[in-house]
C-alpha positions, 0 to 999 in steps of 0.5 A: 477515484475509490468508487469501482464499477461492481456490479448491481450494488444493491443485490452486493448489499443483501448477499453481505448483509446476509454473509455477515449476519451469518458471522455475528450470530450475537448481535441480533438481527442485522440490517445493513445501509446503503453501501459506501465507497471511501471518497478520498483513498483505497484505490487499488482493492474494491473497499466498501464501508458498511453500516449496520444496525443491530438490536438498535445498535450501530456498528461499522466495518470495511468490507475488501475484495478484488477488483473487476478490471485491475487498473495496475496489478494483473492478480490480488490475493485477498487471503494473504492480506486477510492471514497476514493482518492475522499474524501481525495482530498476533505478533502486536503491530496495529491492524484492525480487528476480523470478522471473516474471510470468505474464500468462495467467489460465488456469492460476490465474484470475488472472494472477500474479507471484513474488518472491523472500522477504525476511527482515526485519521487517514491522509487523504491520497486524492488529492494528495495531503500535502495541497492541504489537510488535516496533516499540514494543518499540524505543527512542525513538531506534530507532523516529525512526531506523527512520521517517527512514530509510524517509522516506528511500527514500520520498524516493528513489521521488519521485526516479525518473524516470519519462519513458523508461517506457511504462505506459499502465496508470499512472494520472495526470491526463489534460493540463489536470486538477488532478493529483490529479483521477484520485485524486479520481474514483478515489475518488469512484466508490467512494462508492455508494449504501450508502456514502452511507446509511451513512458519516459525513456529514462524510466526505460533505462533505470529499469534496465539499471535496476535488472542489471544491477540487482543487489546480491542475495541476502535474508529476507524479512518481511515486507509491508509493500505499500508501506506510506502513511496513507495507509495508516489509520492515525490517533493522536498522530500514533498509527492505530492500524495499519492497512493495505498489504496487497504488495506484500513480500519477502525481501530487503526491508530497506525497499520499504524504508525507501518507499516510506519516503519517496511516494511522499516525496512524489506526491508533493515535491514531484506535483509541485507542492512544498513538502511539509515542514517537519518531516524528516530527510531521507538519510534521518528516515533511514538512521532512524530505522537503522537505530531502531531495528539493528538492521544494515541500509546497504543497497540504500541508493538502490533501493531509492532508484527502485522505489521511484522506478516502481512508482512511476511504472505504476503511475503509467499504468493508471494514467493509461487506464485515464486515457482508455477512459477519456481523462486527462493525463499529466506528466509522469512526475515521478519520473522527475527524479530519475536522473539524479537517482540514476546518476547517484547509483551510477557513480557509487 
Protein backbone atom coordinates (compact mmCIF):
# COMPACT_ATOMS: atom_id res chain seq x y z
CA UNK A 1 0.00 0.00 0.00
CA UNK A 2 2.93 2.55 0.74
CA UNK A 3 4.67 1.76 -2.48
CA UNK A 4 3.58 5.03 -4.98
CA UNK A 5 4.34 4.88 -8.88
CA UNK A 6 7.40 7.86 -8.76
CA UNK A 7 8.86 7.80 -11.77
CA UNK A 8 12.30 6.16 -12.75
CA UNK A 9 13.52 4.95 -8.93
CA UNK A 10 16.79 4.86 -9.57
CA UNK A 11 17.63 8.26 -11.35
CA UNK A 12 15.32 9.36 -7.77
CA UNK A 13 18.13 7.60 -5.99
CA UNK A 14 21.08 9.46 -7.51
CA UNK A 15 19.44 13.25 -7.64
CA UNK A 16 18.83 12.61 -3.46
CA UNK A 17 22.00 10.74 -3.11
CA UNK A 18 23.56 13.98 -4.76
CA UNK A 19 20.85 16.49 -2.51
CA UNK A 20 22.08 14.90 0.43
CA UNK A 21 25.46 14.66 0.12
CA UNK A 22 25.36 18.24 -0.47
CA UNK A 23 23.66 18.85 3.09
CA UNK A 24 25.93 16.76 5.22
CA UNK A 25 29.41 17.94 3.87
CA UNK A 26 30.83 16.37 7.07
CA UNK A 27 30.33 13.08 6.75
CA UNK A 28 32.43 12.12 4.02
CA UNK A 29 31.67 10.84 0.86
CA UNK A 30 28.19 9.43 0.48
CA UNK A 31 26.66 6.65 -0.86
CA UNK A 32 23.11 5.91 -1.11
CA UNK A 33 21.30 2.08 -1.19
CA UNK A 34 18.60 1.08 -2.93
CA UNK A 35 15.51 3.07 -1.95
CA UNK A 36 12.71 1.48 0.04
CA UNK A 37 9.12 2.25 0.80
CA UNK A 38 7.71 1.34 4.02
CA UNK A 39 5.86 -1.91 3.59
CA UNK A 40 3.04 -1.27 6.48
CA UNK A 41 2.22 2.71 6.58
CA UNK A 42 2.64 6.08 5.42
CA UNK A 43 0.07 6.01 2.59
CA UNK A 44 -0.88 9.15 1.96
CA UNK A 45 2.67 11.26 1.23
CA UNK A 46 5.51 9.60 -0.97
CA UNK A 47 7.95 8.16 2.11
CA UNK A 48 11.00 6.81 0.92
CA UNK A 49 13.89 5.09 3.73
CA UNK A 50 17.16 5.93 2.95
CA UNK A 51 20.16 4.06 3.57
CA UNK A 52 23.49 5.74 3.44
CA UNK A 53 27.02 5.06 4.14
CA UNK A 54 29.58 7.34 4.72
CA UNK A 55 33.40 7.15 5.65
CA UNK A 56 32.23 3.09 6.43
CA UNK A 57 29.53 4.45 8.61
CA UNK A 58 25.58 3.68 8.42
CA UNK A 59 23.41 6.08 8.91
CA UNK A 60 19.40 6.27 7.73
CA UNK A 61 16.74 8.90 7.06
CA UNK A 62 13.24 9.25 5.51
CA UNK A 63 12.93 11.03 2.76
CA UNK A 64 8.82 13.07 2.16
CA UNK A 65 7.30 14.56 -0.90
CA UNK A 66 3.93 14.80 -2.54
CA UNK A 67 2.48 12.31 -4.25
CA UNK A 68 2.00 12.06 -8.14
CA UNK A 69 -1.83 11.27 -8.24
CA UNK A 70 -3.48 11.98 -4.71
CA UNK A 71 -5.73 9.26 -3.92
CA UNK A 72 -7.43 11.75 -1.23
CA UNK A 73 -6.29 15.00 -0.96
CA UNK A 74 -6.32 17.55 -4.09
CA UNK A 75 -2.86 19.73 -2.54
CA UNK A 76 -0.06 18.65 -0.02
CA UNK A 77 1.85 21.21 1.38
CA UNK A 78 5.46 19.94 2.21
CA UNK A 79 6.88 23.13 3.55
CA UNK A 80 4.41 23.57 6.10
CA UNK A 81 4.78 20.13 7.51
CA UNK A 82 8.64 20.52 7.30
CA UNK A 83 8.25 24.33 9.36
CA UNK A 84 5.63 22.89 11.67
CA UNK A 85 7.94 19.76 13.00
CA UNK A 86 10.50 22.88 13.07
CA UNK A 87 8.25 24.70 15.83
CA UNK A 88 7.38 21.68 17.77
CA UNK A 89 11.09 20.66 18.10
CA UNK A 90 11.70 24.18 19.16
CA UNK A 91 8.76 24.17 21.60
CA UNK A 92 9.74 20.09 23.11
CA UNK A 93 7.24 17.83 21.57
CA UNK A 94 8.79 14.94 19.95
CA UNK A 95 9.65 14.90 16.28
CA UNK A 96 12.48 13.52 14.46
CA UNK A 97 15.46 15.56 13.73
CA UNK A 98 16.08 17.82 10.02
CA UNK A 99 18.17 17.78 7.45
CA UNK A 100 16.70 19.96 4.99
CA UNK A 101 14.01 21.18 2.87
CA UNK A 102 14.24 21.47 -0.71
CA UNK A 103 11.62 24.11 -1.93
CA UNK A 104 12.56 23.40 -5.89
CA UNK A 105 10.47 20.99 -7.74
CA UNK A 106 12.81 20.70 -10.37
CA UNK A 107 15.28 17.89 -9.12
CA UNK A 108 12.22 15.45 -7.89
CA UNK A 109 8.86 16.86 -9.52
CA UNK A 110 8.16 17.56 -5.91
CA UNK A 111 9.61 19.68 -3.74
CA UNK A 112 10.87 17.45 -0.74
CA UNK A 113 12.13 17.38 2.91
CA UNK A 114 14.56 14.64 4.93
CA UNK A 115 14.58 13.61 8.30
CA UNK A 116 16.41 11.79 10.22
CA UNK A 117 15.36 7.76 11.13
CA UNK A 118 13.85 7.10 14.40
CA UNK A 119 14.23 3.51 15.88
CA UNK A 120 11.03 2.72 17.71
CA UNK A 121 7.93 1.00 17.15
CA UNK A 122 5.15 2.18 14.86
CA UNK A 123 1.39 0.19 14.90
CA UNK A 124 1.27 -1.14 11.43
CA UNK A 125 -2.13 0.61 9.46
CA UNK A 126 -2.01 -2.32 6.82
CA UNK A 127 -3.40 -4.43 8.17
CA UNK A 128 -4.82 -2.28 10.89
CA UNK A 129 -2.74 -3.30 14.40
CA UNK A 130 -5.82 -4.57 16.19
CA UNK A 131 -6.00 -8.24 13.84
CA UNK A 132 -2.49 -8.44 15.75
CA UNK A 133 1.12 -6.88 16.53
CA UNK A 134 3.42 -5.78 18.46
CA UNK A 135 0.52 -3.62 19.99
CA UNK A 136 -1.97 -6.64 21.10
CA UNK A 137 0.67 -8.56 22.09
CA UNK A 138 1.19 -6.11 25.16
CA UNK A 139 -0.62 -6.41 28.39
CA UNK A 140 -3.85 -4.37 29.37
CA UNK A 141 -1.96 -2.16 31.49
CA UNK A 142 1.01 -1.70 28.95
CA UNK A 143 -1.45 -0.73 25.99
CA UNK A 144 -3.45 2.06 28.86
CA UNK A 145 -0.22 3.37 29.57
CA UNK A 146 1.01 3.29 25.89
CA UNK A 147 -2.39 5.36 25.11
CA UNK A 148 -2.23 8.00 28.34
CA UNK A 149 1.18 8.58 27.33
CA UNK A 150 0.56 9.74 23.72
CA UNK A 151 -2.59 11.55 25.11
CA UNK A 152 -0.28 13.09 26.88
CA UNK A 153 1.99 14.84 24.19
CA UNK A 154 -1.16 14.91 22.16
CA UNK A 155 -2.24 17.53 24.99
CA UNK A 156 1.53 19.19 24.70
CA UNK A 157 0.51 20.02 20.89
CA UNK A 158 -2.71 21.63 21.91
CA UNK A 159 -0.41 23.80 24.39
CA UNK A 160 1.93 25.39 21.93
CA UNK A 161 1.61 28.82 21.10
CA UNK A 162 1.10 29.43 17.85
CA UNK A 163 1.02 33.49 17.79
CA UNK A 164 4.62 34.49 17.02
CA UNK A 165 4.63 32.11 13.91
CA UNK A 166 3.63 33.44 10.36
CA UNK A 167 2.06 30.34 8.07
CA UNK A 168 -0.35 31.72 6.06
CA UNK A 169 -0.48 28.26 4.52
CA UNK A 170 -2.02 26.87 8.04
CA UNK A 171 -5.38 26.53 7.44
CA UNK A 172 -8.03 28.22 9.88
CA UNK A 173 -11.40 29.97 9.89
CA UNK A 174 -11.28 33.03 8.48
CA UNK A 175 -12.62 36.14 11.37
CA UNK A 176 -16.70 35.40 12.18
CA UNK A 177 -16.75 31.66 10.81
CA UNK A 178 -17.52 28.75 12.79
CA UNK A 179 -13.85 27.46 13.71
CA UNK A 180 -14.31 24.37 12.23
CA UNK A 181 -15.86 25.82 8.81
CA UNK A 182 -12.34 25.38 6.73
CA UNK A 183 -12.69 21.63 7.82
CA UNK A 184 -16.23 21.77 6.76
CA UNK A 185 -15.45 22.96 3.11
CA UNK A 186 -12.41 21.09 3.22
CA UNK A 187 -14.27 18.19 3.54
CA UNK A 188 -17.18 18.87 1.61
CA UNK A 189 -15.38 19.97 -1.73
CA UNK A 190 -14.42 16.43 -1.51
CA UNK A 191 -17.76 15.02 -2.09
CA UNK A 192 -18.34 15.03 -5.78
CA UNK A 193 -20.45 13.75 -7.84
CA UNK A 194 -19.48 9.69 -7.94
CA UNK A 195 -19.47 10.31 -4.14
CA UNK A 196 -22.70 11.03 -4.19
CA UNK A 197 -23.90 8.05 -6.23
CA UNK A 198 -21.98 5.97 -4.35
CA UNK A 199 -21.44 6.88 -0.45
CA UNK A 200 -23.87 5.70 2.07
CA UNK A 201 -27.01 8.03 2.32
CA UNK A 202 -26.38 8.54 5.99
CA UNK A 203 -22.97 10.02 5.24
CA UNK A 204 -24.71 12.38 3.01
CA UNK A 205 -26.99 13.60 5.69
CA UNK A 206 -24.32 13.79 8.68
CA UNK A 207 -22.48 15.80 6.26
CA UNK A 208 -25.28 18.04 5.77
CA UNK A 209 -25.65 18.00 9.70
CA UNK A 210 -22.30 18.90 10.27
CA UNK A 211 -22.73 22.29 7.67
CA UNK A 212 -25.65 23.07 9.03
CA UNK A 213 -24.79 22.98 12.73
CA UNK A 214 -21.35 24.33 12.78
CA UNK A 215 -20.09 24.96 16.37
CA UNK A 216 -19.76 28.91 16.79
CA UNK A 217 -16.54 30.72 16.69
CA UNK A 218 -14.09 30.17 19.19
CA UNK A 219 -10.03 30.29 19.99
CA UNK A 220 -8.30 28.44 17.90
CA UNK A 221 -5.18 26.11 18.63
CA UNK A 222 -3.24 24.37 17.23
CA UNK A 223 -4.25 21.13 15.59
CA UNK A 224 -2.03 17.95 14.97
CA UNK A 225 -4.80 16.81 12.28
CA UNK A 226 -3.93 13.35 11.93
CA UNK A 227 -3.73 12.92 15.20
CA UNK A 228 -3.81 8.54 16.16
CA UNK A 229 -1.04 6.39 17.28
CA UNK A 230 0.25 5.23 13.91
CA UNK A 231 1.44 8.10 13.45
CA UNK A 232 3.68 7.98 16.31
CA UNK A 233 7.02 6.53 16.50
CA UNK A 234 7.12 4.44 20.02
CA UNK A 235 9.98 3.45 22.64
CA UNK A 236 9.42 1.94 25.72
CA UNK A 237 5.37 2.49 24.91
CA UNK A 238 6.46 6.79 25.19
CA UNK A 239 5.82 8.61 21.82
CA UNK A 240 9.31 9.32 20.65
CA UNK A 241 8.34 11.33 17.53
CA UNK A 242 5.51 12.19 16.31
CA UNK A 243 4.78 12.21 12.34
CA UNK A 244 2.58 13.00 9.52
CA UNK A 245 1.27 16.47 10.00
CA UNK A 246 -0.29 17.10 6.36
CA UNK A 247 -3.70 17.64 8.05
CA UNK A 248 -2.83 20.13 10.01
CA UNK A 249 -4.80 23.37 10.99
CA UNK A 250 -5.93 26.09 13.25
CA UNK A 251 -8.96 25.12 15.16
CA UNK A 252 -10.96 23.17 18.04
CA UNK A 253 -8.31 21.02 19.64
CA UNK A 254 -11.43 18.57 20.92
CA UNK A 255 -11.56 17.51 16.71
CA UNK A 256 -8.02 16.02 17.47
CA UNK A 257 -9.06 14.50 20.72
CA UNK A 258 -12.11 12.75 18.85
CA UNK A 259 -10.13 11.63 15.87
CA UNK A 260 -7.48 10.19 18.45
CA UNK A 261 -10.13 7.74 19.37
CA UNK A 262 -12.40 7.02 16.65
CA UNK A 263 -9.99 6.12 13.22
CA UNK A 264 -8.94 3.56 16.05
CA UNK A 265 -12.49 2.62 16.87
CA UNK A 266 -13.02 2.23 13.10
CA UNK A 267 -10.08 0.48 12.22
CA UNK A 268 -10.92 -2.37 14.81
CA UNK A 269 -14.68 -2.42 16.21
CA UNK A 270 -15.81 -1.02 12.43
CA UNK A 271 -13.86 -4.10 10.65
CA UNK A 272 -15.08 -6.56 13.02
CA UNK A 273 -12.14 -7.06 15.48
CA UNK A 274 -12.46 -6.54 19.41
CA UNK A 275 -10.94 -3.44 20.17
CA UNK A 276 -7.70 -4.34 22.70
CA UNK A 277 -8.20 -4.80 25.92
CA UNK A 278 -6.56 -1.60 27.90
CA UNK A 279 -7.44 0.98 25.91
CA UNK A 280 -9.20 3.85 27.47
CA UNK A 281 -13.25 4.80 26.50
CA UNK A 282 -14.15 7.89 24.66
CA UNK A 283 -15.25 9.86 27.75
CA UNK A 284 -11.90 8.57 29.83
CA UNK A 285 -9.66 9.88 26.56
CA UNK A 286 -11.49 12.95 26.98
CA UNK A 287 -11.51 13.77 30.90
CA UNK A 288 -7.88 12.70 30.55
CA UNK A 289 -7.38 15.50 28.11
CA UNK A 290 -9.45 18.01 29.59
CA UNK A 291 -7.28 17.50 33.30
CA UNK A 292 -4.43 17.84 31.27
CA UNK A 293 -4.75 20.70 29.47
CA UNK A 294 -7.34 23.25 31.02
CA UNK A 295 -9.12 23.13 28.26
CA UNK A 296 -13.34 22.82 27.50
CA UNK A 297 -14.79 19.54 25.57
CA UNK A 298 -17.87 21.61 24.30
CA UNK A 299 -18.94 20.55 21.01
CA UNK A 300 -17.69 17.00 22.03
CA UNK A 301 -20.68 15.14 20.10
CA UNK A 302 -20.06 17.01 17.62
CA UNK A 303 -16.84 16.76 16.87
CA UNK A 304 -17.25 12.88 17.37
CA UNK A 305 -20.11 12.99 14.41
CA UNK A 306 -17.45 15.10 12.46
CA UNK A 307 -14.45 12.66 12.93
CA UNK A 308 -16.32 9.60 11.94
CA UNK A 309 -17.98 11.94 8.76
CA UNK A 310 -14.43 12.60 7.74
CA UNK A 311 -12.88 9.48 7.97
CA UNK A 312 -15.65 7.80 6.06
CA UNK A 313 -15.32 10.62 3.20
CA UNK A 314 -11.75 9.48 3.17
CA UNK A 315 -12.50 6.12 3.00
CA UNK A 316 -14.86 6.66 -0.14
CA UNK A 317 -12.21 8.48 -1.88
CA UNK A 318 -9.54 5.52 -1.51
CA UNK A 319 -12.09 2.81 -2.08
CA UNK A 320 -12.89 4.70 -5.52
CA UNK A 321 -9.49 4.92 -6.26
CA UNK A 322 -9.40 0.68 -5.71
CA UNK A 323 -12.10 0.32 -8.08
CA UNK A 324 -10.36 2.57 -11.13
CA UNK A 325 -7.53 0.07 -10.21
CA UNK A 326 -9.42 -3.02 -10.39
CA UNK A 327 -9.51 -3.86 -6.56
CA UNK A 328 -12.04 -5.01 -4.37
CA UNK A 329 -13.90 -2.93 -2.22
CA UNK A 330 -15.52 -3.53 1.14
CA UNK A 331 -18.10 -1.55 2.84
CA UNK A 332 -17.54 1.77 4.04
CA UNK A 333 -17.27 0.63 7.74
CA UNK A 334 -16.97 3.89 9.34
CA UNK A 335 -20.06 4.75 8.30
CA UNK A 336 -21.43 2.21 10.60
CA UNK A 337 -21.60 4.43 13.44
CA UNK A 338 -23.28 7.22 12.04
CA UNK A 339 -26.87 6.58 13.15
CA UNK A 340 -25.88 6.45 16.61
CA UNK A 341 -23.77 9.54 16.47
CA UNK A 342 -26.33 11.48 14.29
CA UNK A 343 -28.73 10.56 16.45
CA UNK A 344 -26.85 11.51 19.63
CA UNK A 345 -26.11 15.08 18.33
CA UNK A 346 -29.73 15.36 17.34
CA UNK A 347 -31.37 14.86 20.55
CA UNK A 348 -28.76 16.89 22.63
Amino acid sequence: MARQDIGDIEKIRQNIECWLAARLPDVGELSLNELKFPEESGESSVTLLLDTRADGVQRKFVFRMAPPHSEVFDSHDIGLQYTLMRIMDEAGIPVPSLVAYEPDAALLGSDFYVMGFIDGQIPVDNPPYAFGSWVTELTEGERSSMWRNGLEVLSRIHLVDMSGHDLPGLPRARSGQSIAQHEIDKFDKMIDEEMIKQAPPLLLEAMAYIKDNAPQPGEQRLCWGDSRVGNVIWQDLKPAAIIDWEMASMGDPVSDVSWWYWVDYCNSVGLGVERPGGLPSLEEIYQQWHQLTGLPLDNADYYDLFSVVRYAIILEKKFSAMQAAGQGVIDNFAATFLPELLEKCKSA
